[in-house]
N, C-alpha and C positions, 0 to 999 in steps of 0.2 A: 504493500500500500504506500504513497504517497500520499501524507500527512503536512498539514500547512496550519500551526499554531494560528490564533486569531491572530489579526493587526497588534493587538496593545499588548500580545505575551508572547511577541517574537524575538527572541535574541538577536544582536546584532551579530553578523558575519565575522569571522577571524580573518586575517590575513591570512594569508597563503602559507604561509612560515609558520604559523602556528598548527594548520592544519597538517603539516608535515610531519609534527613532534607532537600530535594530540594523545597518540598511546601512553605517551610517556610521561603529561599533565595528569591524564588517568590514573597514573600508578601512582604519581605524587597525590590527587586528591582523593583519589577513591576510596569507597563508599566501603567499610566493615562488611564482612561476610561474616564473623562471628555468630550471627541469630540465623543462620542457616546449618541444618543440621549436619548435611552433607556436605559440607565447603569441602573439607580437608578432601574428599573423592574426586573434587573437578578442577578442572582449571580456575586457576582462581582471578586470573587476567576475565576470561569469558565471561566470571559471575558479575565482576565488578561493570564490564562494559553494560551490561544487564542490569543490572542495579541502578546506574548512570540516564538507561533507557525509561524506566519505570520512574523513576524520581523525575525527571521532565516531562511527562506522563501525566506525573499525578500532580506537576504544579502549574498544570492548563487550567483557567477555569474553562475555556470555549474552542474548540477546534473542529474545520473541515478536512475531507479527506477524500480523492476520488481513490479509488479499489477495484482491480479486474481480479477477478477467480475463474481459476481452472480447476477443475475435481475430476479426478478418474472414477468412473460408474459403470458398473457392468451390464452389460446390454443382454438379455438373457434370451432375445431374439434370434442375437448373432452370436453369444457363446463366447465375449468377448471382451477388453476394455475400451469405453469410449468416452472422451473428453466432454468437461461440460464447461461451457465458458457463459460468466455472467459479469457483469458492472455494476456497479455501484455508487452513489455521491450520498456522504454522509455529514453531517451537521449537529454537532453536540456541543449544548450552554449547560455546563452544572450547576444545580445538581439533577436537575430533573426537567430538561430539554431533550427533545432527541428527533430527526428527521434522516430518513432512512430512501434513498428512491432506487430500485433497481431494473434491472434490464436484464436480456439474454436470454437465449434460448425456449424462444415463445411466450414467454412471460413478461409482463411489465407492472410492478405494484409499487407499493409506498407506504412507512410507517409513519406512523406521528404520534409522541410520546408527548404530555403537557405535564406531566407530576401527577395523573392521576389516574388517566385512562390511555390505552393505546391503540389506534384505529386504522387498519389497515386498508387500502383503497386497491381495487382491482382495476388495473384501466384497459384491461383486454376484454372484463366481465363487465365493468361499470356499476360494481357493487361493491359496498364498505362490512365489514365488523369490526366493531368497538365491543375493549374489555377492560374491566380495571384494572388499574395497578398499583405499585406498591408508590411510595412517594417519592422512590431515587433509579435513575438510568440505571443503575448494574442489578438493583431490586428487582426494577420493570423489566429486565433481558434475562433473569435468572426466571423470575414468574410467567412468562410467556414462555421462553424454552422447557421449563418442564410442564407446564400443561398443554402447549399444543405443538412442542417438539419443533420450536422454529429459531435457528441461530442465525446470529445478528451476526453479520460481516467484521473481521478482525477484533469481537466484542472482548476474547483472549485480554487484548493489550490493555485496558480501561481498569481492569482489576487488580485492588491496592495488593493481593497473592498473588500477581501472576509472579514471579520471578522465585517464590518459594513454592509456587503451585511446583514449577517446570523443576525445579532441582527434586520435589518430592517424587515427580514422575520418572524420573532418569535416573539412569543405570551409571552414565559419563555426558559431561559437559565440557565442550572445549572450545577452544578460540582458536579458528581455522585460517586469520592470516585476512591481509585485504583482499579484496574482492572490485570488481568494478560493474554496478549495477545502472543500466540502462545512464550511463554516461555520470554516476554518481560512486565516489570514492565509499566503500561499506567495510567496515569488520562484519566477517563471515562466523556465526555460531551453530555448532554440531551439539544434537545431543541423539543418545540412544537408550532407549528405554524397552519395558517388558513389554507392553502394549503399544510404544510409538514412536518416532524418531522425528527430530523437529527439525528445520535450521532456518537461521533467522540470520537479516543482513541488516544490519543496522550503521547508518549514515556517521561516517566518518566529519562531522562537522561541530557545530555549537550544542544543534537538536538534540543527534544521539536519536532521532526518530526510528523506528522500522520501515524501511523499504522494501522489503520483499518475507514470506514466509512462507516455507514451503513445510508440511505434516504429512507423514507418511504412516497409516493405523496400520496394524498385524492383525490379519485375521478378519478383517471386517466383511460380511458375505453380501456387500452391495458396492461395497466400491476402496479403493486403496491410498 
């Protein structure tokens, strides 16, 4: 995903020089892994850069974000895997904003979260259903995913656990080196786990954003 902090909580740009030694500001400032239970098993460069991603994360009040997905699904037609591509433009003001509009692969709908209820617009059908919710964004995606089994695009990055969620999930966590994502300088993060394998590219700049995330599930009998 490409992620664009609002206007009023964007950091300013580094020179270029700085971008070149940012690992290495990292290791001077970086964040305790201490409260993680499995630091000592990973890389502890990878948790930090992680830690670095979540803590800028979590000190957005408002961010947009356009999002393409790809998910391999098995076609049970053809006895085989085939790609599903979909789009996204995402808009969240915390703590309990949230605008959702998606596209692909015959489908076109759109969420709207207000802190209270969230109502989904069909524009291929031209009908809505509205449900309540709880009074905060990660409330309302947690309470809509387990009753009607529907995940909300890169919803992962937004949660104050995710960076203890993913250590608890994995086996190994490592920092795989730079990377150059669609013309964007990234550390590259591997992890491998019992049920999943993650890797995550995250923007070598002031952000520390996620650009890209690729999840790979074991065993799943619809799609990998």
């Amino acid at each position: 995903p490409r992620v664009s902090p609002s206007k009023a909580f964007s950091p300013p740009t580094p020179p270029e020089a700085m971008r070149i030694i940012l690992l290495s500001v990292l290791l001077l400032l970086g964040v305790s892994t201490a409260t993680h239970a499995q630091a000592t098993a990973n890389d502890s460069v990878a948790v930090m850069i992680l830690d670095r991603m979540a803590d800028n994360i979590g000190a957005m009040h408002s961010c947009s974000f356009h999002l393409e997905t790809a998910q391999d699904v098995l076609d049970a037609d053809l006895g085989t895997i085939v790609k599903r591509h979909r789009y996204h433009e995402v808009s969240l003001v915390g703590p309990d904003k949230m605008l959702v509009h998606s596209t692909g692969e015959g489908s076109h709908g759109g969420y709207w979260y207000d802190g209270a209820e969230v109502t989904y617009y069909s524009f291929d059908e031209n009908n809505f259903a509205r449900v309540p919710a709880p009074p905060t964004i990660v409330a309302a995606i947690d309470s809509v995913h387990n009753n009607y089994g529907i995940d909300f695009p890169a919803a992962d990055f937004i949660y104050p656990t995710f960076v203890s969620d993913l250590i608890d999930q994995s086996d190994r966590i490592v920092y795989r080196g730079l990377a150059n994502i669609g013309g964007k300088e990234c550390f590259q993060i591997a992890t491998k786990g019992p049920t999943q394998d993650v890797q995550i590219w995250i923007a070598n700049d002031a952000t520390n954003l996620p650009v890209k995330y690729v999840l790979n599930t074991h065993h799943h009998p619809d799609h990998v």
